[in-house]
C-alpha positions in Angstrom: 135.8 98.6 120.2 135.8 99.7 116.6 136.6 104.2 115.8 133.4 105.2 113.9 133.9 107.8 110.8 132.2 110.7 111.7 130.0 112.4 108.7 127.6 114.3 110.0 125.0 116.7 108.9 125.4 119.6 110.8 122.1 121.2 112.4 121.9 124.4 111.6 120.4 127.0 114.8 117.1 127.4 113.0 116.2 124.0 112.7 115.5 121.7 115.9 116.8 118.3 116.5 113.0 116.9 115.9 113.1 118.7 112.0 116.9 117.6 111.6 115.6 113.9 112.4 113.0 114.0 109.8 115.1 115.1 107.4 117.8 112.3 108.1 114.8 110.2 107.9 114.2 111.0 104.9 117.6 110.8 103.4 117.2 107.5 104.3 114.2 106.6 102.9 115.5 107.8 100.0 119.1 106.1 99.9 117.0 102.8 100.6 114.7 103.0 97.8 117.3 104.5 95.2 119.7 101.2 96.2 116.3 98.6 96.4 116.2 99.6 92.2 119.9 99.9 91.4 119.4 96.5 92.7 117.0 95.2 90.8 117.9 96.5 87.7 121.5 94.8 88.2 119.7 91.6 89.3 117.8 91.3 85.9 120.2 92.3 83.9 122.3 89.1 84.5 122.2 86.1 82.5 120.0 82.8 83.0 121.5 80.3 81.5 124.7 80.3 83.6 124.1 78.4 87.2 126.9 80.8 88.7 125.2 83.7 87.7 121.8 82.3 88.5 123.0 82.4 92.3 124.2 85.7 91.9 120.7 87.2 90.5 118.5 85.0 93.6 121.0 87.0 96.4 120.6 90.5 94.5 116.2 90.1 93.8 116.7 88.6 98.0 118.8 91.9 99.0 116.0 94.4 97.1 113.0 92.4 98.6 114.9 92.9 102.4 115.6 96.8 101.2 111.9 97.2 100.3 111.4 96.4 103.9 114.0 99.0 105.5 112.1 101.4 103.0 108.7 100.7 104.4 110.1 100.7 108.3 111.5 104.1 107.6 108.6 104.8 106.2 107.0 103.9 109.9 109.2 105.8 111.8 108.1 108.9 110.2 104.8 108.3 110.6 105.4 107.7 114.4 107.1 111.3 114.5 104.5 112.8 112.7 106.3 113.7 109.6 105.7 113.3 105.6 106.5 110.0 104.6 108.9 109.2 101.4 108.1 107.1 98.5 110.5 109.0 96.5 114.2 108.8 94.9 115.8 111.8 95.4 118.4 113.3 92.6 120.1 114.7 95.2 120.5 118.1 93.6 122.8 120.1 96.8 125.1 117.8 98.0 125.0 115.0 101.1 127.2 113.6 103.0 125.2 110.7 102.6 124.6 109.4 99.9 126.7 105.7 99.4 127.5 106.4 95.5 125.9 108.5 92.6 122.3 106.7 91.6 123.5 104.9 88.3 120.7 101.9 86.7 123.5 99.6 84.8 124.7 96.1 84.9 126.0 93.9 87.4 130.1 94.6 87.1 132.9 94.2 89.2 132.8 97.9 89.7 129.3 98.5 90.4 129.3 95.4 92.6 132.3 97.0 94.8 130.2 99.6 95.3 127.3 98.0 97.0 129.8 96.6 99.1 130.8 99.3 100.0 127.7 101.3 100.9 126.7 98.2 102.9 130.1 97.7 104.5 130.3 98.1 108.3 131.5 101.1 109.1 135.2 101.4 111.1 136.2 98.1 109.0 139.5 100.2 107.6 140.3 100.1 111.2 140.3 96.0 111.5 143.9 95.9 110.9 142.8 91.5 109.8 140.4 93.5 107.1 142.6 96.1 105.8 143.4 93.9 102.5 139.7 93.4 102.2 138.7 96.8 102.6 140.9 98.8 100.2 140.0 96.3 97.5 136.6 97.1 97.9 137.2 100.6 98.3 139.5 101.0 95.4 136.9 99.5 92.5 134.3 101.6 94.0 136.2 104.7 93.7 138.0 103.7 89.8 134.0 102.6 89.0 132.7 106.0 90.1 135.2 108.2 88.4 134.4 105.6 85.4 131.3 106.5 84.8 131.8 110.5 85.4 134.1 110.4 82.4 131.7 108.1 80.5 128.9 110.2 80.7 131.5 113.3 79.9 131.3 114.7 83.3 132.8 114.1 87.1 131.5 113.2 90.0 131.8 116.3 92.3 133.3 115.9 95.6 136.7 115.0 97.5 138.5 111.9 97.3 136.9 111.1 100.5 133.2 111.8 99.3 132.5 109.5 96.4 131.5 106.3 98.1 130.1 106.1 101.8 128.2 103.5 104.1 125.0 104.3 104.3 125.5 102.8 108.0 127.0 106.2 109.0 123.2 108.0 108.5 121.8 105.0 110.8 124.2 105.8 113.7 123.1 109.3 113.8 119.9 108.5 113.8 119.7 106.5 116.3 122.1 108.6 118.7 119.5 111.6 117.7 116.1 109.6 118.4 117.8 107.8 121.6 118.2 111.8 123.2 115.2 112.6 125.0 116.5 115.8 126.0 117.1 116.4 121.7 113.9 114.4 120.7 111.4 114.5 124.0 108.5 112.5 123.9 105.6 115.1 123.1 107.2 114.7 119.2 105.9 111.5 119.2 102.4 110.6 117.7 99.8 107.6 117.7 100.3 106.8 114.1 100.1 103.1 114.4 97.1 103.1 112.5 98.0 103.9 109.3 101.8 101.7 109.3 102.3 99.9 107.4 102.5 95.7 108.7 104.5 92.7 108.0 101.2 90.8 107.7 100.4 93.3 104.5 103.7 93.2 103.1 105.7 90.4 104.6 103.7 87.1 104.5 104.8 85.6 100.9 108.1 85.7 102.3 108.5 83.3 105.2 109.5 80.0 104.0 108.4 80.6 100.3 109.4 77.6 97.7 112.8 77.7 96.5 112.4 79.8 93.0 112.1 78.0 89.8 115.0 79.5 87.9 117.8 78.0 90.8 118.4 74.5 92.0 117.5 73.5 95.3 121.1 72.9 96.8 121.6 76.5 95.4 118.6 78.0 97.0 119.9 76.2 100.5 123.0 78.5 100.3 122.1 81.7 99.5 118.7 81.3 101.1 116.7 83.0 98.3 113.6 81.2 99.6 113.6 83.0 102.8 113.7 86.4 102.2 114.1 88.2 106.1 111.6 91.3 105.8 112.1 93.2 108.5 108.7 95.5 108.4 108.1 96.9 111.7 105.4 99.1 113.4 106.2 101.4 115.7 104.3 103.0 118.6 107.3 104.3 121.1 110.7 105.7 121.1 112.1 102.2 121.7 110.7 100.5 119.2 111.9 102.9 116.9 115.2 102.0 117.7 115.4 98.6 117.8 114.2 98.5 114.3 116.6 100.9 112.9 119.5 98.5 114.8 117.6 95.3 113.0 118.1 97.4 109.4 121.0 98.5 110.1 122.9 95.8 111.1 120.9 92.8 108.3 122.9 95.8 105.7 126.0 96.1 107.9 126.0 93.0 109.3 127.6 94.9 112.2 126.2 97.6 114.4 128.6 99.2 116.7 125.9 98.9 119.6 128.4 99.8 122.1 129.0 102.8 120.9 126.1 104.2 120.2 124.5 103.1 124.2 126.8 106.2 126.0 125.1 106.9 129.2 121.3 106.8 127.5 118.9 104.4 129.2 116.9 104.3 126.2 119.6 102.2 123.7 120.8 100.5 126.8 117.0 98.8 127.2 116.8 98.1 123.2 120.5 96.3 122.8 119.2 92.8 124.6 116.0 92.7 121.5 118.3 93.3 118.9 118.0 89.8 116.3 121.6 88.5 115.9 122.4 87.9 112.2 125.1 85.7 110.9 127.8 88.1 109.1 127.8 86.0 106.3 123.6 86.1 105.8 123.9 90.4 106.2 124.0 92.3 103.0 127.6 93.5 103.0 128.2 89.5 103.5 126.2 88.2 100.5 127.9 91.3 98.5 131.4 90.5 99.8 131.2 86.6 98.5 129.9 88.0 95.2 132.8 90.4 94.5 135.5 87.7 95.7 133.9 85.5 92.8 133.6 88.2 90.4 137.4 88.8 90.9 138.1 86.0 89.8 136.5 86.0 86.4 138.3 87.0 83.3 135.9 88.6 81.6 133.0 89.8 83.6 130.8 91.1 80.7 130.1 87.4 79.6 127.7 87.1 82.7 125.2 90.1 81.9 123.2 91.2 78.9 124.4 94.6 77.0 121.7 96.6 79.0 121.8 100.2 78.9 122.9 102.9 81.7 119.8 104.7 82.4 117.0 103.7 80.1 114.5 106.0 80.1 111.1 106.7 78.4 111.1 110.3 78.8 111.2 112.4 75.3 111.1 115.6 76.5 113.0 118.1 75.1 112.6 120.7 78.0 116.0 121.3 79.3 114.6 122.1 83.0 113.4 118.8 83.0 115.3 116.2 85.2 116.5 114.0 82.4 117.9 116.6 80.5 119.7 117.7 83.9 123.5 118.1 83.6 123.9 115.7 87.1 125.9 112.0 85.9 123.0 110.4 87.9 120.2 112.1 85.1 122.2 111.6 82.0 119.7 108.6 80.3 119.6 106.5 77.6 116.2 106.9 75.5 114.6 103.3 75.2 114.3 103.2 71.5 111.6 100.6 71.2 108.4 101.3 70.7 106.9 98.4 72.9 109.8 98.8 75.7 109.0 102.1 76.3 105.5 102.3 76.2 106.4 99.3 79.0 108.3 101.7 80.8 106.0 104.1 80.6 103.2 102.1 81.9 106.1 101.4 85.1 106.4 104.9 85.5 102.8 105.1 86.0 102.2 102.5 88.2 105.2 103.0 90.4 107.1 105.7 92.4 110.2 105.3 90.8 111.6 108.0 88.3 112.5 107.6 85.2 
């Protein structure tokens, strides 16, 4: 049985185990959405006249469709407990224990790349003594990558060695040991909030057995299976569903949930572990990541794969310095989009869309 980190939030004596789970849940949603565009905007920023790299963009647009869905069951879960839901990206202005990397929109590189891995990475694999190798590797171009951009944006990234890159795996465990407590989390905190859910019919159908896409071959398609993105977009009505769908999140990222660990003595997990879908390692996040980087590693000259995009376009002008552009944070420090009909584009995104700018 694998040792699990421990990095927890701790609950302060005037908050209750019900508001501390909402705002974990919320940290979550957050992390989800803020890694769903990093995505994205790496995906698209890659080149599409290279078949290599035409793989490598179908698994990272796959990974952000499968995040929108942990978003949108997160999403769920709060509505089940009653709370506000979260359709934002937070900047993260006090600090969290949480939080896989600082939020950064830039290209596809080996760094960058090492640290998706790494936020998706099952957590306790330092201590599989057959992953070590694989784990420091990972952990090492996340870190150089971090402090890169800190000194690149003439700043650092605050925090201890230990601090810069996380899982995001750690936040699910707590979670889940919190909301499988009925003596922390009893059942009168839960509401009838099915109604206004959100469903996999609404926001799943397109993707069960859609075409293979027109930019990718079909043999290529067959392997990273970019036709078939897995949404997992689940209603909730009790305390056990809840569960099992923050175990199917957590472990299509992770590709490994430590189950066992988190059952202890509680009936609740123990009824949830025999629903739990069993995904391949090599079909989870971490595992689509992890063939990426070997590949990556192997190239030269990385750069030749991706357009010279910019870190952290933005549209926003303003010359207030309160504002959070102008904020002295690495993660705020933007690149003003220059042209005229790619930022009134932007803007028109920032409109229409939660996402800042």
């Amino acid at each position: 049985m694998q040792q699990r980190q421990e990095r927890q939030i701790d609950k302060s004596r005037e908050v209750s185990w019900y508001e501390h789970l909402l705002v974990l849940l919320q940290i979550g949603a957050s992390i989800e959405h803020a890694l769903m565009v990093q995505y994205l905007y790496a995906a698209y920023s890659l080149r599409d006249d290279v078949e290599q790299v035409r793989r490598w963009r179908e698994i990272l647009l796959l990974i952000a469709r499968e995040e929108m869905g942990h978003l949108l069951t997160v999403q769920n879960i709060l509505a089940l407990l009653g709370g506000p839901i979260n359709i934002d990206r937070e900047d993260y202005p006090v600090h969290t224990p949480f939080q896989a990397f600082p939020f950064q929109l830039e290209r596809l590189t080996r760094g960058s790349l090492a640290c998706y891995c790494y936020a998706e990475m099952p957590v306790g694999l330092d201590k599989d003594p057959d992953r070590a190798e694989e784990y420091a590797a990972i952990r090492a171009d996340a870190k150089k990558h971090v402090e890169q951009q800190g000194e690149n944006f003439g700043g650092e990234v605050k925090g201890d060695e230990e601090d810069k890159v996380k899982h995001v795996g750690e936040l699910y465990h707590q979670i889940v040991e919190i909301l499988g407590d009925p003596r922390k989390i009893p059942d009168c905190c839960f509401v009838d909030a099915a109604f206004g859910q959100v469903s996999w019919d609404d926001w799943g159908r397109s993707y069960r057995g859609e075409p293979a896409p027109k930019t990718t071959t079909p043999e290529v398609a067959t392997q990273t299976g970019s036709e078939r993105a897995n949404l997992f977009i689940s209603k909730v009505t009790t305390r056990e569903q809840a569960i099992l769908a923050l175990l199917e999140l957590s472990e299509q990222g992770e590709g490994l949930v430590a189950v066992d660990d988190l059952m202890g003595d509680s009936n609740v997990l123990r009824r949830v572990r025999a629903n739990i879908h069993d995904i391949e390692p090599k079909d989870s996040h971490y595992g689509r990541f992890h063939a990426m980087y070997e590949e990556l590693r192997k190239c030269e000259d990385a750069s030749e794969f991706s357009w010279n995009v910019p870190n952290n376009p933005s549209s926003d002008y303003s010359e207030n310095p309160n504002c959070p552009s102008a904020q002295g944070t690495t993660a705020s420090r933007t690149i003003k989009i220059e042209s005229r009909r790619s930022r009134r584009w932007a803007g028109l995104f920032s409109a229409r869309c939660t996402i800042r700018r």
